[in-house]
C-alpha positions as CSV (number, residue, x, y, z in Angstrom):
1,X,16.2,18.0,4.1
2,X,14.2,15.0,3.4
3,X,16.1,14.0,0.3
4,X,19.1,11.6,0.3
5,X,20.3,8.8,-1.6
6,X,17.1,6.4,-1.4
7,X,14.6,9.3,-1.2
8,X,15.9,11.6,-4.6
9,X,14.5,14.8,-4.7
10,X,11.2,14.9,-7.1
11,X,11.2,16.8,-10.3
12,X,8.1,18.2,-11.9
13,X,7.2,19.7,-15.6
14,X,5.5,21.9,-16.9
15,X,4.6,22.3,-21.0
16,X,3.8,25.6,-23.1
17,X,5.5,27.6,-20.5
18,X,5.8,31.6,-21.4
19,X,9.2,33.7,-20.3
20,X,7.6,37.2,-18.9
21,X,9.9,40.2,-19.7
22,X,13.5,40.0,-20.6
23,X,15.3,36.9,-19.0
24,X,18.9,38.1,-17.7
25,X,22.5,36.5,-16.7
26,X,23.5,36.8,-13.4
27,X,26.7,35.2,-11.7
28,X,28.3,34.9,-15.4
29,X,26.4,31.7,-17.2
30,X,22.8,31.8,-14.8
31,X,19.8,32.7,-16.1
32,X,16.9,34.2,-14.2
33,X,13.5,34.2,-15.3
34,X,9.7,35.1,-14.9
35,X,7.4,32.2,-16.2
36,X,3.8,32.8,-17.0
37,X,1.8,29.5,-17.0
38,X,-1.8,29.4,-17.2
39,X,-2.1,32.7,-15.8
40,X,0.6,32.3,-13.0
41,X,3.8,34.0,-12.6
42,X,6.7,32.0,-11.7
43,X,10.4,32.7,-10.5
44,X,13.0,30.8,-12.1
45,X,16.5,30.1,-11.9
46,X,18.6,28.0,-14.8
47,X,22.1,27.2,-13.7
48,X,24.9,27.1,-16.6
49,X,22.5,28.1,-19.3
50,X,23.7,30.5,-21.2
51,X,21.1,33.3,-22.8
52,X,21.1,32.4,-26.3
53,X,20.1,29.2,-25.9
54,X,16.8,30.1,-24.5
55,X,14.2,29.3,-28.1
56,X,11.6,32.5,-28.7
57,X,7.7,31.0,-27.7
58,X,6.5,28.4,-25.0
59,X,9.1,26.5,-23.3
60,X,8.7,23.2,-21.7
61,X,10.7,22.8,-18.4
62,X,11.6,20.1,-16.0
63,X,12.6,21.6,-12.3
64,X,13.0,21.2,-8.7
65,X,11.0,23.8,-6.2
66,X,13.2,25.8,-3.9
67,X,13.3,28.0,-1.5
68,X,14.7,31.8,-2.7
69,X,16.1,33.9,0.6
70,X,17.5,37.1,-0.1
71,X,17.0,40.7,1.3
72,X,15.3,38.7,4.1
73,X,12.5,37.7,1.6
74,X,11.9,34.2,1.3
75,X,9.9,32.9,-1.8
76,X,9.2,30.1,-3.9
77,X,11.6,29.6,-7.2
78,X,11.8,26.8,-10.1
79,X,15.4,25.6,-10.5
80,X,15.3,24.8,-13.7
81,X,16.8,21.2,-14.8
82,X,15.9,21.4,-18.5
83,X,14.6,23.5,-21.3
84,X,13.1,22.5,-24.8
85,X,10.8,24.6,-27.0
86,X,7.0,24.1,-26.2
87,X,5.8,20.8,-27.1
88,X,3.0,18.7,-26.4
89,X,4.9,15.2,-25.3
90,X,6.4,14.6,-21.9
91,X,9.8,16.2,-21.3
């Protein structure tokens, strides 16, 4: 892992971000997600976010990228760091 103490890990944004079906709870308080931006579908993961906090319409979001391995399928996911209704300013 190329991240450490002098070398933090980078987190990205994205604005006017659409949730894609029905987001659901998993583990008690996570909430998994499909994001559509600009045509692309996302999969995301919001640790300790509860469900009804999620705001109808486009989201902004802040995340990390990780790696997803499960069922021995590895894919990209978005951990999610923050989430604010849609805007047009930087998160």
């Amino acid at each position: 892992n190329p991240f450490g103490q002098d070398n933090p890990e980078p987190v990205w944004a994205l604005y006017g971000v659409e949730v894609a079906g029905k987001p659901r709870v998993v583990g008690q308080k996570h909430l998994k997600l499909s994001l559509v931006f600009k045509g692309r579908k996302f999969d995301a993961i919001a640790f300790n976010y509860p469900l009804k906090q999620l705001s109808d319409g486009g989201l902004d979001i802040a995340f990390t990228l990780k790696e997803n391995s499960w069922n021995g399928n590895t894919t990209l996911q978005l951990q999610i760091k923050d989430i604010r209704p849609g805007t047009s300013e930087p998160i």
